[in-house]
N, C-alpha and C positions, 0 to 999 in steps of 0.2 A: 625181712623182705626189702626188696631194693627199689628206691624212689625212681620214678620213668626217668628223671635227668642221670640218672646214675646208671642206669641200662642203656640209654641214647649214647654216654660216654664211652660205655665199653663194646657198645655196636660201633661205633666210629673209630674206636682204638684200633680194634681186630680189622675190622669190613672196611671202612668207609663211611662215608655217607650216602652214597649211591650202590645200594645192594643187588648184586644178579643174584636169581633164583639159585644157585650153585652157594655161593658162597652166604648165603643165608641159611641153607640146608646143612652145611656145614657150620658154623656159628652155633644153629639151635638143636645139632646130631640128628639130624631125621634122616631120611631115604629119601630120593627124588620124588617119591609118588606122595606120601607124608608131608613133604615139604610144600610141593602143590596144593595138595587139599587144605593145609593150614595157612596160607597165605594167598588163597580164592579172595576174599572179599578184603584184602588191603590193598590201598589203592597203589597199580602198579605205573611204567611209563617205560613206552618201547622204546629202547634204544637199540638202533639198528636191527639184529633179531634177537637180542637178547630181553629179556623182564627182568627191572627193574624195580626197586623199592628203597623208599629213603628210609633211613635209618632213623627218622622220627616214629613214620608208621608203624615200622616193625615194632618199635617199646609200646605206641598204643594199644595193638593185637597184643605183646606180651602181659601189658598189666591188666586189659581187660582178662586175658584168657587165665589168668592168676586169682583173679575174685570170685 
């Protein structure tokens, strides 16, 4: 299993640091609606009219959702 700094690396290699809900759905293979419902309760930040998420939160949701 991979350390959260090690996941964060490879969320910032591919995505960024600053993830739209598109390209985080892509990154973790889900489907728009999938993707939504897994990333309801990590804290997001509007930008413009897109959701956002930083690529720290996203490894927190992954290694909690991993245990």
């Amino acid at each position: 299993m991979a350390s959260k700094k090690e996941i964060v690396n490879d969320i910032r290699s591919q995505c960024g640091n600053l993830i739209t809900t598109k390209a985080a759905g892509k990154y973790l293979g889900l489907c728009p609606k999938a993707t939504r419902e897994f990333l309801e309760d990590v804290p997001r930040y509007e930008v413009g009219r897109k959701r956002c998420y930083m690529a720290i939160d996203l490894a927190n949701k992954l290694c909690i959702s991993e245990t």
